[in-house]
MIGU-745570 format. One line per field, with one value per atom (N, C-alpha, C): residue number from 1; x, y, z. Coordinates in Angstrom, 1 decimal, always signed. Layout:
<nuvos>
nr: (NUM / ...);
east: (X / ...);
north: (Y / ...);
up: (Z / ...);
</nuvos>
This chain:
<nuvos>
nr: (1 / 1 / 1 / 2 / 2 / 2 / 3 / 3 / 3 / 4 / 4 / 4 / 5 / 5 / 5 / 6 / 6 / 6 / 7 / 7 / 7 / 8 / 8 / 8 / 9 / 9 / 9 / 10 / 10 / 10 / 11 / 11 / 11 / 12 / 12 / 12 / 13 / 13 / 13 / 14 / 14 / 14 / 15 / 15 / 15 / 16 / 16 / 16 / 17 / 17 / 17 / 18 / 18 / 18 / 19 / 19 / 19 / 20 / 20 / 20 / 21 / 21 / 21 / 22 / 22 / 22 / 23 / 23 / 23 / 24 / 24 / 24 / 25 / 25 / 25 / 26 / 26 / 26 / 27 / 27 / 27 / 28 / 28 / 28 / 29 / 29 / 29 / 30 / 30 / 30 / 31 / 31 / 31 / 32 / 32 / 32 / 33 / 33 / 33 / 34 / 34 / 34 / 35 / 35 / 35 / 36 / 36 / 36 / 37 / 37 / 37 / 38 / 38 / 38 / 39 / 39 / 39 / 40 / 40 / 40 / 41 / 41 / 41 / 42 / 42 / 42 / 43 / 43 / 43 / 44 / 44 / 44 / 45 / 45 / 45 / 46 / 46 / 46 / 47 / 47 / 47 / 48 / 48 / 48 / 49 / 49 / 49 / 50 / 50 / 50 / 51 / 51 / 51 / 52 / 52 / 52 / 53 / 53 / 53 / 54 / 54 / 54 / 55 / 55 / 55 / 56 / 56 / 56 / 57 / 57 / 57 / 58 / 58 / 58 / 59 / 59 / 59 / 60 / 60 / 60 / 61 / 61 / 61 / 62 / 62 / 62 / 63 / 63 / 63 / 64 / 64 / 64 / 65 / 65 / 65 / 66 / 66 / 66 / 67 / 67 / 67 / 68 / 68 / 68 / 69 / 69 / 69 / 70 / 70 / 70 / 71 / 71 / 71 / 72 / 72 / 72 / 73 / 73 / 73 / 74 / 74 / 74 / 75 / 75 / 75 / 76 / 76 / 76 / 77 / 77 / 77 / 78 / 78 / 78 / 79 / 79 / 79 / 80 / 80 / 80 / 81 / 81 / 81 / 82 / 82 / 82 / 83 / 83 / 83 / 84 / 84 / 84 / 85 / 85 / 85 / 86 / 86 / 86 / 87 / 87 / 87 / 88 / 88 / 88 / 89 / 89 / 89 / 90 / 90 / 90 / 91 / 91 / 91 / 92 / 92 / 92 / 93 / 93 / 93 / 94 / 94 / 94 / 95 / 95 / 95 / 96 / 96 / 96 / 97 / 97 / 97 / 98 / 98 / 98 / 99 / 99 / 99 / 100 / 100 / 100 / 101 / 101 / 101 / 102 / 102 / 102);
east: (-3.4 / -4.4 / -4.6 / -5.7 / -5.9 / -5.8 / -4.8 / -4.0 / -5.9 / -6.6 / -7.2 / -6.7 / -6.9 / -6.6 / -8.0 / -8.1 / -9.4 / -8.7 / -9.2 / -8.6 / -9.7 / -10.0 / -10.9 / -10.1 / -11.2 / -10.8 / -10.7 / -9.7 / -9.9 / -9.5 / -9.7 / -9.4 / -7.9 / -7.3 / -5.7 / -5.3 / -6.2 / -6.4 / -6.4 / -5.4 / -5.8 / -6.2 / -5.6 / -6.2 / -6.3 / -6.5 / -7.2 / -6.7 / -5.5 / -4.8 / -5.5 / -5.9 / -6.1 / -6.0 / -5.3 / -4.5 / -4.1 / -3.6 / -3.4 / -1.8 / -1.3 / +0.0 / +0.9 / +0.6 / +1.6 / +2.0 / +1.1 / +1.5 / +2.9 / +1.8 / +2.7 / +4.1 / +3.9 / +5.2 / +6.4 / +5.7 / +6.9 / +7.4 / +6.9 / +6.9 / +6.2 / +6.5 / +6.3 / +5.0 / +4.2 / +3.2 / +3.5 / +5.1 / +5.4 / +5.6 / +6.4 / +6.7 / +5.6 / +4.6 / +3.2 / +2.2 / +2.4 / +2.2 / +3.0 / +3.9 / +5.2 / +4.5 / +4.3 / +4.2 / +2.9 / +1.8 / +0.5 / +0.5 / +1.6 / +1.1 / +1.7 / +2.8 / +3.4 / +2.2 / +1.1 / +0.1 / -0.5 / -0.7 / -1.6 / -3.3 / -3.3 / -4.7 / -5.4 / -4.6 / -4.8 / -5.2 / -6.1 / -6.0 / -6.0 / -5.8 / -5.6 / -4.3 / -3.7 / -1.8 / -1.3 / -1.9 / -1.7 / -1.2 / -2.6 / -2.9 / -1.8 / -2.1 / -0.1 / +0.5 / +1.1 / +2.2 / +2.7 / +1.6 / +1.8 / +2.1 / +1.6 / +1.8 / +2.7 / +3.2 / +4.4 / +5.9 / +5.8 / +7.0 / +6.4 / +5.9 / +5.7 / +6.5 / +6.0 / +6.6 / +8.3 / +8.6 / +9.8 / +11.1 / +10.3 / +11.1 / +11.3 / +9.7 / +9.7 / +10.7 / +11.1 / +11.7 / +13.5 / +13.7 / +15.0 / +15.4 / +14.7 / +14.7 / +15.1 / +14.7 / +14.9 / +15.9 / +16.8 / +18.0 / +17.4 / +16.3 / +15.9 / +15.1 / +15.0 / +14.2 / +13.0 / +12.0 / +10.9 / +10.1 / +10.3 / +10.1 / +10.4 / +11.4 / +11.5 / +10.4 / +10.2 / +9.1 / +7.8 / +7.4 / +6.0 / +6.0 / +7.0 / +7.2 / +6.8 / +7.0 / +7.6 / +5.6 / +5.6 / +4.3 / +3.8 / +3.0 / +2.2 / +1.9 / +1.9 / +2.2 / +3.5 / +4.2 / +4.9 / +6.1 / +7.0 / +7.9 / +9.2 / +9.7 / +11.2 / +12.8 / +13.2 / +12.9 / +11.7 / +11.3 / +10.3 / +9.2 / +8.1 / +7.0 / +6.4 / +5.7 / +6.2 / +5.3 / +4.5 / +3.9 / +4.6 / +5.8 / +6.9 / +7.6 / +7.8 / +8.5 / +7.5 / +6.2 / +5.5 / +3.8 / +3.3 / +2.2 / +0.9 / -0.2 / -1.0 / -0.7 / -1.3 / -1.7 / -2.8 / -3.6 / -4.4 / -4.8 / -5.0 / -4.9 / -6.0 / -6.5 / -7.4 / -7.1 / -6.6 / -6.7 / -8.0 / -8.2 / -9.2 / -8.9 / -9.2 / -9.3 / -10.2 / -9.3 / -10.7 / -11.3 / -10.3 / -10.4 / -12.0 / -11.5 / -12.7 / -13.9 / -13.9 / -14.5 / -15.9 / -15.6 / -15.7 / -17.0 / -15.8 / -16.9 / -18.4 / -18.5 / -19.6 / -20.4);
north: (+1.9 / +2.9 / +3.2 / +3.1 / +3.5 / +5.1 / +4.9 / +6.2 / +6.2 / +7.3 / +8.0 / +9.3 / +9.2 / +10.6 / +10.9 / +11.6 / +12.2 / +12.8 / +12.9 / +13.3 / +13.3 / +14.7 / +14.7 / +14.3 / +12.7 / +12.4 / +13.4 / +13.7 / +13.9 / +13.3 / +13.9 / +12.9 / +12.4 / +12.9 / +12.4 / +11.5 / +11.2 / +10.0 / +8.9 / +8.0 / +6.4 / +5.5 / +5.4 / +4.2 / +4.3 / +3.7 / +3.8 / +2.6 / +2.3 / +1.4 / +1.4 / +0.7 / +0.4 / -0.5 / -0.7 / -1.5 / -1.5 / -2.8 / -2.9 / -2.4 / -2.3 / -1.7 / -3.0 / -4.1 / -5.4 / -4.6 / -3.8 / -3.1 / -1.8 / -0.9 / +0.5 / +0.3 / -0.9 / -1.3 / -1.5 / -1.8 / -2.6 / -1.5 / -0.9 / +0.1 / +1.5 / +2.7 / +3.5 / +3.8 / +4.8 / +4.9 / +4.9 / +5.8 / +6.0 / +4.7 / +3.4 / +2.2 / +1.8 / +1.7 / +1.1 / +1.7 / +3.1 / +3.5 / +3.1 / +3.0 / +2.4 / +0.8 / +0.4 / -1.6 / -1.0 / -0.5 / -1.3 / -0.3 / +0.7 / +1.3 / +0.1 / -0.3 / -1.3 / -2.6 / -2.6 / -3.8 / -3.0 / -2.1 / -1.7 / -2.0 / -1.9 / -1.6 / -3.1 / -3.8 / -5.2 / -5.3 / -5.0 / -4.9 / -5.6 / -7.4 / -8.4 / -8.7 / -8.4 / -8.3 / -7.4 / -6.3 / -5.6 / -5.6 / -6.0 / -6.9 / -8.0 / -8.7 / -9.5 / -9.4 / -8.5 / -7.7 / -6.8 / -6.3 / -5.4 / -6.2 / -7.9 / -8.0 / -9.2 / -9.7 / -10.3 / -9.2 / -8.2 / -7.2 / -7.1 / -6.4 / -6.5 / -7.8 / -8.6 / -10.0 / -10.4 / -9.9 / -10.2 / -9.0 / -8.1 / -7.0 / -7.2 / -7.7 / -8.3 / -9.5 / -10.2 / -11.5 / -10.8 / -10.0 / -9.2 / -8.8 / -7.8 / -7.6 / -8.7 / -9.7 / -11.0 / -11.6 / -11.6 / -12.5 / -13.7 / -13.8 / -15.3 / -14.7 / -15.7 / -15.5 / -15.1 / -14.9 / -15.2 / -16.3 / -17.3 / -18.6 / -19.1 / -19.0 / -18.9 / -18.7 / -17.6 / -16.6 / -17.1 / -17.5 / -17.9 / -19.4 / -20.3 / -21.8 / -21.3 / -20.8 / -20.0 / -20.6 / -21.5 / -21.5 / -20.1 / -19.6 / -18.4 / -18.3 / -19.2 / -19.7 / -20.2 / -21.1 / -22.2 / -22.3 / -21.4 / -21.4 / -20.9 / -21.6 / -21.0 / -20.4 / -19.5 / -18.7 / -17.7 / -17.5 / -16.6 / -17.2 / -16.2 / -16.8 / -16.1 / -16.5 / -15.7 / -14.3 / -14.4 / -13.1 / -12.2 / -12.9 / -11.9 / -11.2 / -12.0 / -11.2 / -10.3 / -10.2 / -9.3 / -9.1 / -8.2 / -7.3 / -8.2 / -8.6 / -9.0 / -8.2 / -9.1 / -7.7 / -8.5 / -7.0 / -6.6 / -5.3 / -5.5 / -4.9 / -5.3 / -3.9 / -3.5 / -2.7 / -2.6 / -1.9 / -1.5 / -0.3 / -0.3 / +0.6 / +0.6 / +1.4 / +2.2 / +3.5 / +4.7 / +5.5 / +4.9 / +4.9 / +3.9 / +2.5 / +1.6 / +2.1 / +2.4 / +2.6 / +3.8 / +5.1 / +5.7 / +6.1 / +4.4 / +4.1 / +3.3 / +3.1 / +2.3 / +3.0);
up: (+26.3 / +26.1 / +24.6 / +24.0 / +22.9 / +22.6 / +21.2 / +20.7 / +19.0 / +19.4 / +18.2 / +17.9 / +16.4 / +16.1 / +15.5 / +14.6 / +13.6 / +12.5 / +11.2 / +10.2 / +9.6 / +8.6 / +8.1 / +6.3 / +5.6 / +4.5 / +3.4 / +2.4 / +1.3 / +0.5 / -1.1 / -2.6 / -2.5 / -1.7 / -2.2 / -1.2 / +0.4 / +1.2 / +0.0 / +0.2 / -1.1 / +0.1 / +1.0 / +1.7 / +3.4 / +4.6 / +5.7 / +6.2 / +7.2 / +8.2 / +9.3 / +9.9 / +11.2 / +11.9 / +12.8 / +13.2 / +14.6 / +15.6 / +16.7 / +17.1 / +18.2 / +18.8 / +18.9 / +18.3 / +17.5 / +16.0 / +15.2 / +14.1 / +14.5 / +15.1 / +15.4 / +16.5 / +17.3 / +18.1 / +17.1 / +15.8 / +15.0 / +13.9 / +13.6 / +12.4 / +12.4 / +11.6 / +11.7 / +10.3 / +10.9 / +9.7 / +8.6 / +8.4 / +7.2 / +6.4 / +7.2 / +6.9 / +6.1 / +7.3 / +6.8 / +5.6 / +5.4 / +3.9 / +3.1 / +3.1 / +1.9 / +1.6 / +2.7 / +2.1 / +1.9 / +2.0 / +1.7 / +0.1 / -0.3 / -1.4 / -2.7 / -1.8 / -3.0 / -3.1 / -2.7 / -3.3 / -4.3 / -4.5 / -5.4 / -5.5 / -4.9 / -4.3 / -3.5 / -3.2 / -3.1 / -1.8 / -1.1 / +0.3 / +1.0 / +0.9 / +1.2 / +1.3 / +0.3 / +0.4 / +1.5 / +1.2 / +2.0 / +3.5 / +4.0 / +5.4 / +5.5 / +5.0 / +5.1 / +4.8 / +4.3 / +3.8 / +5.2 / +6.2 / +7.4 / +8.4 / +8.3 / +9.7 / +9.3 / +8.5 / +8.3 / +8.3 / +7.9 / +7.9 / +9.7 / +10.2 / +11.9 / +12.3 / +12.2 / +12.5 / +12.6 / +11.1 / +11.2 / +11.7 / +12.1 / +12.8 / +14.2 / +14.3 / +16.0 / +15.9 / +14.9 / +15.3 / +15.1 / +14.3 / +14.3 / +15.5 / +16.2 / +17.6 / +18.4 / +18.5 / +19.0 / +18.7 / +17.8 / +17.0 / +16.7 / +15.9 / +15.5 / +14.1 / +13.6 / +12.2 / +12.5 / +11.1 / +11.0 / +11.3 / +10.8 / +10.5 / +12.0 / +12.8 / +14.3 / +15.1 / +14.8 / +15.8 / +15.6 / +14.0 / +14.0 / +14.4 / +14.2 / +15.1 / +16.6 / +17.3 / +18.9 / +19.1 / +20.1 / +21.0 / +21.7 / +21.3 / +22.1 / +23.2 / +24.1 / +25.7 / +26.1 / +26.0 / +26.5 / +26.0 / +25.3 / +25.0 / +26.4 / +26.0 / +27.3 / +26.6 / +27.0 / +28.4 / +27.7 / +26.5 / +26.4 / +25.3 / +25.5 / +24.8 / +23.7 / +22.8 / +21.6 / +22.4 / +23.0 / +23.6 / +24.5 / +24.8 / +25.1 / +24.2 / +23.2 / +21.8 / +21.0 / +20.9 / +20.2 / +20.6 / +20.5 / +20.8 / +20.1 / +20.5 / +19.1 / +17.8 / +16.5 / +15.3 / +15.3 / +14.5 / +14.2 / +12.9 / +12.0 / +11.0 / +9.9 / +9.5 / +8.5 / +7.2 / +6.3 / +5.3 / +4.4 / +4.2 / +3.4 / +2.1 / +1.1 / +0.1 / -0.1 / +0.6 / +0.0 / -1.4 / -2.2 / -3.7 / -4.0 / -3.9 / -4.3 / -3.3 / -2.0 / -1.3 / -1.9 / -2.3 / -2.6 / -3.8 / -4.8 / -6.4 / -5.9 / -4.6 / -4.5 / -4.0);
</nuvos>
């Protein structure tokens, strides 16, 4: 079930996550403000920066690596599939700073 909130922006909002429950399953908002503040405004790092940390938390959970998990077939793996080990992602950053100058 889709979780909305509303929040009315202001100047001290820097940026705007949005994102699927493969994100929020894995990490906590606060998480997720911490990694996309350390790009510095790069919203492309950002974005992989969220769902690679997601990834390898999902894959910690699991006792196997990273590098494991993203090998892992999305169907067909045994005894589990990597859609057993994690949620889709889905993730948007935007910068309401640049956003803003345009």
């Amino acid at each position: 079930k889709p979780e909305l909130r509303q929040h009315s922006i202001t100047s001290e909002d820097r940026y705007l996550i949005m994102a699927t429950d493969g994100i929020w399953d894995e990490m906590t908002p606060e998480d997720a403000t911490a990694i996309v503040a350390k790009c510095n405004g790069d919203v492309n790092k950002a974005t992989e920066d969220l769902k690679i940390a997601a990834l390898e938390h999902a894959a910690e959970l699991e006792g196997i690596s990273y590098d494991q998990l993203v090998a892992t077939n999305l169907e067909d793996a045994k005894p589990k599939t990597r859609r057993d080990m994690h949620d889709d992602i889905t993730v948007v950053v935007v910068d309401l700073h640049k956003l803003q100058e345009n």
